[in-house]
N, C-alpha and C positions, 0 to 999 in steps of 0.2 A: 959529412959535416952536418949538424946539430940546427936548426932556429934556435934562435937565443927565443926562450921561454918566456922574457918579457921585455917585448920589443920598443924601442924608442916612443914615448906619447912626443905626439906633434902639433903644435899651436897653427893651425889655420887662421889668415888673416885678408880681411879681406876691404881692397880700396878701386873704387871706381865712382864715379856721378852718379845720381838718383837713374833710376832705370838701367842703370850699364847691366844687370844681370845680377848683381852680388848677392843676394838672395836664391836666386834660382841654383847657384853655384854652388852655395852654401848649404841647400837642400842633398845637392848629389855630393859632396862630399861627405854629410854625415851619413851616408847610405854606406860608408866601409865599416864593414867590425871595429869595436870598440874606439868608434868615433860619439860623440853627444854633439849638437849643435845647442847653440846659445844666443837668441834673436836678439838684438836690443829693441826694435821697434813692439815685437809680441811684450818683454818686460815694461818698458816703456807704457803700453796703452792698457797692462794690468795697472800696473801701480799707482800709475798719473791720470786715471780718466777725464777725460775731457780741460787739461790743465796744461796739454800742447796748443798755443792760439797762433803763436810765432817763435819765430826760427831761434832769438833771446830763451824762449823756456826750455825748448827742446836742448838745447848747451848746458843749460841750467841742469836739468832734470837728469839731463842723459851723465853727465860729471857723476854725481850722487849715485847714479845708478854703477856708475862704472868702481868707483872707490867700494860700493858693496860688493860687486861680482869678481874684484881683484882676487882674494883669498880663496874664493870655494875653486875658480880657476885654476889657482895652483895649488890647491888640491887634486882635485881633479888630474892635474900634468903629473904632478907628483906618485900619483897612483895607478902610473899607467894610461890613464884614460887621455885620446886625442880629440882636443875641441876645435869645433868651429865656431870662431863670433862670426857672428853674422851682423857686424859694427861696423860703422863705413870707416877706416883706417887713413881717411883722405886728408889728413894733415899732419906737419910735422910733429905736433904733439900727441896726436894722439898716436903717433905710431912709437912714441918716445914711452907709454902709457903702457904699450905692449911689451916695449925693452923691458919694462919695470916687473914684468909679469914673468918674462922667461928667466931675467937676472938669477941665476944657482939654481935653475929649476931642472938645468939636466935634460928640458927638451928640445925638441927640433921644431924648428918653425917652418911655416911658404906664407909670404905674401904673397896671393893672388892679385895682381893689377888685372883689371877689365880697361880697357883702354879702346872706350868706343864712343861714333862720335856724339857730338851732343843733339845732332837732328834727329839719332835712334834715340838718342836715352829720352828726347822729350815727347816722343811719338808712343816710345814705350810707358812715361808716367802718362799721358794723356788715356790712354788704354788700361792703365789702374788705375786711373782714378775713375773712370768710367765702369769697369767693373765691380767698384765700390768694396772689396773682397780687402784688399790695404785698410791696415787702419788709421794709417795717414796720406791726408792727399796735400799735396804741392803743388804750388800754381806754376805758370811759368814763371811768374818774379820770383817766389818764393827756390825755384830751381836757377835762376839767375843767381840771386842772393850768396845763395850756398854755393855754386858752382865757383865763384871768386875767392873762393877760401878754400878750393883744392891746390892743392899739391904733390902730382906723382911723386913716387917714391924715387931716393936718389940712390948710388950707390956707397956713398959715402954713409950714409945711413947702418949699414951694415947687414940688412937682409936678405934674406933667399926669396928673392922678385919671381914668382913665375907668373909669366906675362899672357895674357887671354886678348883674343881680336874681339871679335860679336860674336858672342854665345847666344843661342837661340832661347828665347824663353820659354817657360814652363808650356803657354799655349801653343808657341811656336813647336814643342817637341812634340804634344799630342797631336 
């Protein structure tokens, strides 16, 4: 039997709190053939410099940004090619944003959940923001803030959840 000659593009998706890993995940996923990854925060601190103050603009900026990258996405699915957003998928809507993206797109999708706890994840942005290498840093309110406005993924939702504990981060692997 044959490989089919052009195989399923697959929408990576990815939801977990500031620091759970989703980045770092997002890095080793696009490391498979004909994967591209798609940052929002790298977009983000191109296009908006210095015009994220608070967590109001980042909604604001990050919306706009997402109604631009809808189309070349599913291009992108459309042509074969499987994306990673590297987008925090951590609410109903926005993972409603993601339906809208695969709707007749023909591809396969994973929501990756990071499902880890918030003592790591706040240990873990204290340790980016300190390494100053992020282009946005988040206080603990500001990781408060946002953390009240997650919501795991359900399964009524209707996606392919694949579920992550602690994934070791980038400096954790070296």
């Amino acid at each position: 039997m044959h490989a089919p000659s052009n195989p399923v593009a697959t929408l990576h998706l990815l939801c977990g709190k500031i620091g759970a890993g989703k980045s770092t995940l997002a890095r080793h996923l696009c490391m498979a053939p004909g994967h591209v990854l798609i940052s929002e925060d790298t977009w983000l601190a191109s296009l908006f410099p210095g015009e994220i103050v608070e967590v109001a603009d980042y909604v604001r900026l990050a919306a706009r940004l997402r109604d631009t990258l809808a189309p070349h996405v599913r291009a992108l699915l459309a042509g074969g090619m499987s994306v990673v957003l590297d987008v925090p998928f951590n609410t109903v809507q926005t993972r409603a944003w993601a339906r809208s993206i695969l709707a007749d797109s023909g591809a396969d999708h994973a929501l990756h959940y990071l499902d880890v706890p918030d003592a790591l994840c706040i240990a873990r942005l204290h340790a980016r923001n300190a390494a100053g290498a992020h282009p946005f840093a988040a206080s603990d309110a500001e990781f408060a803030d946002i953390t009240r406005h997650f919501v795991a993924p359900a399964a009524e939702e209707g996606f392919n959840v694949v579920r992550h504990g602690q994934l070791p981060t980038s400096d954790e692997i070296a």
